[in-house]
N, C-alpha and C positions, 0 to 999 in steps of 0.2 A: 613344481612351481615354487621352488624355495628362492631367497634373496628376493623379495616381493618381488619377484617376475609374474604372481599370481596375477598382482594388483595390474600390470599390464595386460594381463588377458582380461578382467574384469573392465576395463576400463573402455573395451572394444564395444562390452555390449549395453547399453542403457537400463533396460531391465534389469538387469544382473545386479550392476552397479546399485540402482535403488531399491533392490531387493539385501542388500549386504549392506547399508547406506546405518553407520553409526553402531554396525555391528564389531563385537571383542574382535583383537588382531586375530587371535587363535581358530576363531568360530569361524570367518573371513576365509583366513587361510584353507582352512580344512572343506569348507563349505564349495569354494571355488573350484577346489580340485579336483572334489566330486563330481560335483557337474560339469565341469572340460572333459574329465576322462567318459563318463556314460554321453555326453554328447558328441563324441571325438569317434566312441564306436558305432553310434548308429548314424553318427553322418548326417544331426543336422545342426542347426543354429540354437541355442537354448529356446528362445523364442519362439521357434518355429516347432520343439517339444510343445513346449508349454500350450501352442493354439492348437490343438489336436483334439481331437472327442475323448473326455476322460477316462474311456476303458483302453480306446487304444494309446494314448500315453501310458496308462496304467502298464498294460502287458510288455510292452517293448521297455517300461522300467525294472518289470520282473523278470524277465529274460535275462538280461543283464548284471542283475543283483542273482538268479542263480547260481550262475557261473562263477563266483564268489563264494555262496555260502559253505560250501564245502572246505576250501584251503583256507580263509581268513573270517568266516561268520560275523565278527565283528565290524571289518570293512565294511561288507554286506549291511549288517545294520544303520552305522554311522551314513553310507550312501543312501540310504531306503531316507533315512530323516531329514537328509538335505535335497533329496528329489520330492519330497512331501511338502517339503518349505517350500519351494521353489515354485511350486506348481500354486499352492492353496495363497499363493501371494498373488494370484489373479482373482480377482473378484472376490477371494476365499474360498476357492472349490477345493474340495479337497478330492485327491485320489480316492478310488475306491475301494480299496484293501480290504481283504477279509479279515479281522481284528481277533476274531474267537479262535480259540486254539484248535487242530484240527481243522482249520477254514484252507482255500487252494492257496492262496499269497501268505499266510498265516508266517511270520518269521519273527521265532524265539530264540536269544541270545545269553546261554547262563554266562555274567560276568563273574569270573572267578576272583578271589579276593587278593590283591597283589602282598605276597608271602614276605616281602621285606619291606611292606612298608612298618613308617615308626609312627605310631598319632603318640604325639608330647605330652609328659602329663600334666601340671598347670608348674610344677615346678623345674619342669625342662623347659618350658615354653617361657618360663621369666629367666631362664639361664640364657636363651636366645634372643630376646629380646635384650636382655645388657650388655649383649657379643653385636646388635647392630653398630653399623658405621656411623651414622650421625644420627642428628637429633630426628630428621624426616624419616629414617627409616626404621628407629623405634618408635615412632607414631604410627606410621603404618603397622607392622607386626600387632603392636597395643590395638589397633583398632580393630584389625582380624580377630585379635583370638578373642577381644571383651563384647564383641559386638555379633561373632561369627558370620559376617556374612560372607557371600559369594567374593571372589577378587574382581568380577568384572565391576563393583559397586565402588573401586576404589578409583580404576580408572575415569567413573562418568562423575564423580563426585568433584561439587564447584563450592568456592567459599559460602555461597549464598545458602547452603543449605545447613549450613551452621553457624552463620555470622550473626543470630540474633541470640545465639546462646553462651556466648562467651564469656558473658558474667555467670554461669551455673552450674553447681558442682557435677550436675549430671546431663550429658548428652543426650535428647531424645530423637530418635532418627528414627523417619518414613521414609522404608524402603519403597519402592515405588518401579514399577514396568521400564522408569523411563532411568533407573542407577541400576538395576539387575534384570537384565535381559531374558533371562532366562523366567522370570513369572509370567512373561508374555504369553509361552504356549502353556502355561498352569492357569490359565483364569483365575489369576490372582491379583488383585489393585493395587491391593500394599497388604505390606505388615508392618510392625514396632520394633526395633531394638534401643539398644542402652549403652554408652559409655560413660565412665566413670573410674572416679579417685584416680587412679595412676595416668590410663588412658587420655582421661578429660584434661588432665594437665598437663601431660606434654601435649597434648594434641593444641592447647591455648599457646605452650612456649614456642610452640614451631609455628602456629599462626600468625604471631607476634614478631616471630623474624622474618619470615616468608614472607607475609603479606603483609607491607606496611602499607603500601597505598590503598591496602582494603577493596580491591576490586570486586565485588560479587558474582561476577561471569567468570573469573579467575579457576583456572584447575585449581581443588586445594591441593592435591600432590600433582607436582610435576617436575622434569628432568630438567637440571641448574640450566644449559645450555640451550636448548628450544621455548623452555618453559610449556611446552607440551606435558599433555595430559602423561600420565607415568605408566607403562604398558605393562601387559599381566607377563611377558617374558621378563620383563626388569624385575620386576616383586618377585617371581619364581629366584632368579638373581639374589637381590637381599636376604629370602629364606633360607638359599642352598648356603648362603656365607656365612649368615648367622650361626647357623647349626655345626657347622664345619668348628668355628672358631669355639663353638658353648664344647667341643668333644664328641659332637653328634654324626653319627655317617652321613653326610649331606647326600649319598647316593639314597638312603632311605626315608627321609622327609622333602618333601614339596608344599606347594602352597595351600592344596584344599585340604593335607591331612592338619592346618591349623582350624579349618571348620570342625572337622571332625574330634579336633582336641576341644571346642566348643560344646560340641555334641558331646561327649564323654560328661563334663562335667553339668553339662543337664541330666544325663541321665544319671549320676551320682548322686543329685541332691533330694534329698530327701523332703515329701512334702510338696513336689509341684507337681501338679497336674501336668498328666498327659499331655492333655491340647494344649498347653502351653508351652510344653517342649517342642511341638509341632510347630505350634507359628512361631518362636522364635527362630527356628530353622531357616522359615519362609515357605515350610510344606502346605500343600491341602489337607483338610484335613479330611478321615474315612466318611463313608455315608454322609447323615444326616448332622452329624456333628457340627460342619463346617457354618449350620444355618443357624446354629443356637451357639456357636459360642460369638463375644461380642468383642471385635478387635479394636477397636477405638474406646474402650476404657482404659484409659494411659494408667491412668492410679494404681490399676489393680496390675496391669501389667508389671508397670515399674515395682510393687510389690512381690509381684512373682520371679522377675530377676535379679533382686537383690539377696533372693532366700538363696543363689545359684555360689555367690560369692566368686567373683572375677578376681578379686584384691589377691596382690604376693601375701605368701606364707612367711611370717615372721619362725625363723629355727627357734627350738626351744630353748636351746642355749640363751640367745639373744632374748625370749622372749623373759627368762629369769631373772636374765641384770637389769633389763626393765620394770619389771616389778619390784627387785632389791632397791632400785634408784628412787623410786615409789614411795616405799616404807619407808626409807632412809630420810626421804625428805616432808611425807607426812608426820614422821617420829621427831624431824628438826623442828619444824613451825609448829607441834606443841608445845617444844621447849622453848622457841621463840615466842609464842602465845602466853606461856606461862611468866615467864621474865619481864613479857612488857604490863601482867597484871600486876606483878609484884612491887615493880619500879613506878606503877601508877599511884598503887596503895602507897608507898611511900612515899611519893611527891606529894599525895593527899597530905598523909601527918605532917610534913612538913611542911605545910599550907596551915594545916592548926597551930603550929609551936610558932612559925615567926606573926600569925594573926593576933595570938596569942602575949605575944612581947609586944607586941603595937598597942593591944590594949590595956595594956600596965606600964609603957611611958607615957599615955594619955590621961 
């Protein structure tokens, strides 16, 4: 179902459709396919799955996802979470899967770690970022890597959720169920993240020429020609070019390993807490954690991403003639300090000598 021909099969059936309703293109796509192909072989209507008594949807799901796990496992898995969706989006039942390892349905999938990818390190990632093509697409990239979120969060993202920050050096953003789709099945409300200095600035200069009428409902990224929201195939797009152009194999960077360049440099920084490497991800957090640590203190948040340091690396080189330019012109404005004392004392005495003649022709 490639060439949105999916979106026509979707479109046949009503459930489906408001089951998938606002869902990433990618998720969509993937989602739909799954379920045509396992409804395709047992011959019947989704719908007509889904009203079934939960054990036997269940079995005639695991039949099917069998026959898979062997040649593609991963398939197998990917189908098993779109046949779970699909179903537990009625009333919210959910299938009744054996969850414990060793259980009959039990299906474990080791993903192995893809051997060529690249995750950037902060200073490949500002080389790619000065390789994008316009102003909108180094806001994007800036916003990814400073903020690390999900890419579906760039797609659902409207003016309105930063239009009243415009005057402030730092972006505070609530992430939320309804910009990152994926906290929905994490029983997750929100989290916090941060943009700032580099980010926060172009993200103002592009708001500035983008949106001049200020709309609030406005996608704040969107494609010049639809003005449609900006899809996670196109930002895949802008990564792969960036990287191409910074000297980067763009076969071995994609979009989520800028999360994971996010991730890198939380766990590099020294001094922050765990759990706050965790929600700034947008993870759950283990056990009991999750109930004591307190995500709406912003303060303390905002204090614990700043220790993280997003800002470009000044070269040392660069960083020397800035300090020479320093001294050079602290060392001037004491000579300048010192010459404007000198010329005051002397405007002084000469303030006595002619006071002085005034009072001996009088």
């Amino acid at each position: 179902m490639r060439n949105k021909k999916y979106e026509e099969w979707i479109k046949q059936y009503p459930e489906v459709e408001l089951w998938l309703k606002n869902r990433p293109e990618n998720t969509r796509r993937a989602f739909a396919e799954k379920l045509r192909d396992f409804t395709t072989a047992i011959c019947m209507f989704p719908e007509e799955w889904r009203s079934l008594d939960k054990f036997k949807a269940r079995d005639l799901a695991w039949q099917y996802i069998q026959t898979k796990i062997k040649n593609n496992p991963s398939v197998a898995a990917g189908t098993l979470t779109a046949l779970k969706s699909f179903y537990r989006y009625k009333n919210g039942e959910t299938l009744p899967f054996d969850s414990a390892r060793g259980g009959k349905n039990y299906l474990h999938v080791r993903r192995k770690k893809v051997e060529h990818e690249h995750i950037p390190s902060k200073k490949e990632m500002y080389q790619i970022i000065d390789c994008a093509g316009n102003l909108r697409d180094k806001s994007i990239l800036l916003f990814l890597f400073q903020t690390g979120c999900r890419v579906n969060v760039i797609q659902h993202l409207k003016l309105k959720h930063i239009i009243d920050q415009l005057d402030r050096d730092t972006f505070t953003l609530k992430i939320t169920p309804d910009l990152d789709f994926k906290l929905r099945s994490r029983d997750i409300s929100f989290y916090y993240t941060f943009l700032n200095g580099e980010g926060a600035e172009t993200l103002k200069r592009y708001v500035a020429l983008a949106h001049k009428k200020m709309n609030p409902e406005a996608n704040l990224f969107y494609t010049r020609k639809s003005r449609k929201a900006i899809s996670e195939t196109f930002i895949l797009r802008i990564v792969k070019n960036a990287a191409k152009k910074a000297g980067i194999n763009e076969q071995n960077v994609w979009t989520h390993l800028i999360r994971k360049s996010f991730r890198k440099i939380l766990r590099q920084t020294e001094g922050l807490d765990d759990d706050d490497r965790e929600a700034f991800m947008g993870h759950t957090l283990p056990g009991s954690r999750q109930n004591y640590y307190d995500s709406k203190d912003i303060e303390t948040l905002l204090a614990a991403y700043r220790k993280c340091n997003f800002m470009r690396e000044v070269p040392k080189s660069e960083f020397e003639k800035l300090r020479d330019q320093l001294t050079n012109e602290r060392t001037q404005r004491a000579l300048n300090e010192e010459t404007i004392s000198r010329m005051q004392g002397e405007i002084a005495d000469l303030k006595k000598i002619v006071q002085s003649m005034i009072d001996k022709k009088a």
